[in-house]
MARFITI-823934 format. One record per residue (C-alpha): residue in one letter; x, y, z. Coordinates in steps of 0.02 Angstrom, whole numbers, plus 50000, padded with zeros to 5 digits. Layout:
N
A_X_Y_Z $
...
END
This chain:
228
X_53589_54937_54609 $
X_53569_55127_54613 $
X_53716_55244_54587 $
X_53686_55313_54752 $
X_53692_55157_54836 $
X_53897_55180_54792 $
X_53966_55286_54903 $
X_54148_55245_55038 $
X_54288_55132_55051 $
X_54317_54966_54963 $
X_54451_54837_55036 $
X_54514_54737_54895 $
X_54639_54616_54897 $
X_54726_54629_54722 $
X_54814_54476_54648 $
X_54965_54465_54562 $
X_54972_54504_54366 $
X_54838_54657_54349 $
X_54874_54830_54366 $
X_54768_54939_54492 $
X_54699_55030_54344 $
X_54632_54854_54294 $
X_54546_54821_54497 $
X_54450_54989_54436 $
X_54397_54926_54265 $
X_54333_54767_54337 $
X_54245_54867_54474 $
X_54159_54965_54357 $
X_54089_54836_54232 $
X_54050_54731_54387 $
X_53948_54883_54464 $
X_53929_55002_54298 $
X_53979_55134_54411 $
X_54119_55251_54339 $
X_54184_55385_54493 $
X_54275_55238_54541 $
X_54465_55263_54633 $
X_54608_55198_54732 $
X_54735_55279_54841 $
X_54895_55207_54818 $
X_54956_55102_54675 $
X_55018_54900_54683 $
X_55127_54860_54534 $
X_55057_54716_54413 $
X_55179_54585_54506 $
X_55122_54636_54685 $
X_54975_54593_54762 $
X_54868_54628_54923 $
X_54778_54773_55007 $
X_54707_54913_54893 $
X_54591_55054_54956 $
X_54466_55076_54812 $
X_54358_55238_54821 $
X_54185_55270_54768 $
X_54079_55400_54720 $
X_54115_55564_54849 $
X_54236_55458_54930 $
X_54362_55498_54785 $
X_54389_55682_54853 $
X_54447_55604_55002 $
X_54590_55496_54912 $
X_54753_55604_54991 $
X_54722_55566_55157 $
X_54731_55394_55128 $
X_54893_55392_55008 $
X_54965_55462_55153 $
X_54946_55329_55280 $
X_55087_55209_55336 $
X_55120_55027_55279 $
X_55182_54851_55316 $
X_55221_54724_55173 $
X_55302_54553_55172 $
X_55427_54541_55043 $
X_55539_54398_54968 $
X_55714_54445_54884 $
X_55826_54337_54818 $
X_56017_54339_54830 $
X_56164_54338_54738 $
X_56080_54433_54581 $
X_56006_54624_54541 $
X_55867_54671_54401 $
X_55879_54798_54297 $
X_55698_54860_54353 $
X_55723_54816_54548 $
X_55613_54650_54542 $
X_55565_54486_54424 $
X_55519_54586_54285 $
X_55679_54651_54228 $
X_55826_54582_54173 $
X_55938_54502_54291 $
X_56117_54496_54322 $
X_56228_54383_54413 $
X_56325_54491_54568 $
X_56400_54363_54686 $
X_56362_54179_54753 $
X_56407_54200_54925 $
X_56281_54130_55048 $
X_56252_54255_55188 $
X_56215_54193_55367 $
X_56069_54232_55455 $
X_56144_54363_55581 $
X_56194_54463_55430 $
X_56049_54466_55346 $
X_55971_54532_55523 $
X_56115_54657_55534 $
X_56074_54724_55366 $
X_55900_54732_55402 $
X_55939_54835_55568 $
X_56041_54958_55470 $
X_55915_54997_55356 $
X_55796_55047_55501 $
X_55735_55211_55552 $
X_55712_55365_55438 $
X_55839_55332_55263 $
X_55875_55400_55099 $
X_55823_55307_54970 $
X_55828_55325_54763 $
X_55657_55246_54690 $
X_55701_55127_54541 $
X_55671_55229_54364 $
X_55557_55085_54315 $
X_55425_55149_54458 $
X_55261_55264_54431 $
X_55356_55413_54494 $
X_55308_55573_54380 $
X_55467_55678_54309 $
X_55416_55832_54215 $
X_55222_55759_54217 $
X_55265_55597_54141 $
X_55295_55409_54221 $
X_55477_55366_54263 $
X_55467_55209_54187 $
X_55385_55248_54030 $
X_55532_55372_54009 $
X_55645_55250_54005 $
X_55540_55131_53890 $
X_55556_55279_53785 $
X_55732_55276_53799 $
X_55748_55425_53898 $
X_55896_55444_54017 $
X_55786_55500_54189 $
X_55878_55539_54350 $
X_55794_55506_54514 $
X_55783_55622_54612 $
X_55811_55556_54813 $
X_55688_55541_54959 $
X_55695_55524_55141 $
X_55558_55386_55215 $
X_55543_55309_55377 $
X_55572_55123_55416 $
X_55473_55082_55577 $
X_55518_54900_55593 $
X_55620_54784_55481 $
X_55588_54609_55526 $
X_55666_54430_55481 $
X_55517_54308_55442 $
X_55600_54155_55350 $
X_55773_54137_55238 $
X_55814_53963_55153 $
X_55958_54068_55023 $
X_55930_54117_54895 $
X_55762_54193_54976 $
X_55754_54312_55107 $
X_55565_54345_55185 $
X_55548_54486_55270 $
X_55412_54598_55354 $
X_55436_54792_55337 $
X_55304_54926_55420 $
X_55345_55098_55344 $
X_55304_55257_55264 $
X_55212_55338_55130 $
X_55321_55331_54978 $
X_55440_55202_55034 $
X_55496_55091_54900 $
X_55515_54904_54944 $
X_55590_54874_54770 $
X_55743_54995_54829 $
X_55748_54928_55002 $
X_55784_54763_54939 $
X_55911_54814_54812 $
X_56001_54905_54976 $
X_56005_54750_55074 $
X_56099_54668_54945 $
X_56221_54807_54924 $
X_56252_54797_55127 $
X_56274_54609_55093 $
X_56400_54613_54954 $
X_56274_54478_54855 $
X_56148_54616_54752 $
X_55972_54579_54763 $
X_55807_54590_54683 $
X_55629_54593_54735 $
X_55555_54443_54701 $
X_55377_54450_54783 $
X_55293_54581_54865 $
X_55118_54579_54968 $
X_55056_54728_55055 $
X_54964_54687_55222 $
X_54914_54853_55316 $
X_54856_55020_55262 $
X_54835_55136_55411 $
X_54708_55057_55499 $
X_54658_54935_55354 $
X_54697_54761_55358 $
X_54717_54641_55199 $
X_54608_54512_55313 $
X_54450_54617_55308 $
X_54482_54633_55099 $
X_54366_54567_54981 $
X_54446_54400_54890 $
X_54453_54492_54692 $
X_54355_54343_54639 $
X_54219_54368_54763 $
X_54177_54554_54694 $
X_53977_54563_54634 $
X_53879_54715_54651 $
X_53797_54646_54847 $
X_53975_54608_54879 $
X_54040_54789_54861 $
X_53892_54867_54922 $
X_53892_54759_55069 $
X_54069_54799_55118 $
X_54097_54978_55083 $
X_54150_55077_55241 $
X_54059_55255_55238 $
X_54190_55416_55249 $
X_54157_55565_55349 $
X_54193_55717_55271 $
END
């Protein structure tokens, strides 16, 4: 395949336990193509829609960081993490069994532009570096706050201790610190325990390439040409 032949937008849908950086080392030994992107990160534990970006496309990677999104998330009750989801370590905050209106009240509250404080553990840079690899370092980091927009907040299932939910929102919203607000509205603490991202923009997770199902006719076939 030439290098030319490389050249738009990729729709992958990442599974859980890589990194992105690892969707763009398999891309390139798949393809041996190197100017190889992605606009907008999924942590190892997440999975779903990624925008990978080849060749010229890569100039073009802020305007799609910048688009809105919808994920489905699980959290689970009556604990918090020290890192905001399953990874950390978790700590027991209160066995009460919310009912469903509440959890639908909380939800509501948490809709519409908010304030939120991204966990430490996330890929936020302070002074250049990660946030998280701060604190691995044993750093002490503040956070500094942000105000995002929470389009809809929706109830899709809750058998406790999970609560599924659907959220559409904005660039830079953290669904690890929207969960851990929920369960400080509920009195129970909570954790994010599963995370898939659905929508980019315009971009649906249906129209993504399965990440075992990537060969070089596979990407080639579905890239999606830029203009610009």
């Amino acid at each position: 395949m030439t290098e030319t032949a490389y050249n738009g937008l990729l729709l992958v849908n990442k599974p859980v336990g890589i990194s992105s950086f690892d969707v763009i080392r398999v891309l390139r030994r798949i393809t041996g193509f190197r100017k190889i992107g992605h606009a907008g990160t999924l942590d190892p534990a997440a999975h779903g829609l990624m925008l990978m970006l080849f060749g010229p496309a890569c100039k073009q990677a802020q305007m799609f960081t910048k688009l809105d999104k919808r994920y489905r998330a699980d959290m689970t009750l009556g604990l918090t993490s020290s890192t905001g989801d399953r990874e950390g370590v978790l700590t027991t905050v209160d066995d009460a069994v919310p009912t469903r209106d509440a959890i639908t009240d909380a939800l509501k509250q948490l809709t519409g532009e908010i304030v939120q404080i991204p966990s430490a553990y996330s890929a936020i840079k302070i002074n250049g570096q990660e946030a998280y690899k701060r604190i691995r370092a044993g750093e002490t980091v503040d956070m500094p706050s942000r105000t995002v927009q929470i389009y809809e907040n929706h109830l899709v299932d809750y058998t406790y201790p999970v609560v599924q939910f659907e959220s559409a929102v904005s660039s830079g919203t953290y669904i690890r610190t929207l969960a851990e607000d929920l369960g400080k509205i509920l009195g129970t603490g909570a954790y994010l325990s599963a995370l898939e991202r659905t929508v980019v923009g315009q971009y649906k997770l249906e129209d993504a390439v399965g990440f075992d199902n990537l060969t070089p006719e596979a990407v080639v076939k579905a890239l999606q040409p830029i203009a610009g």
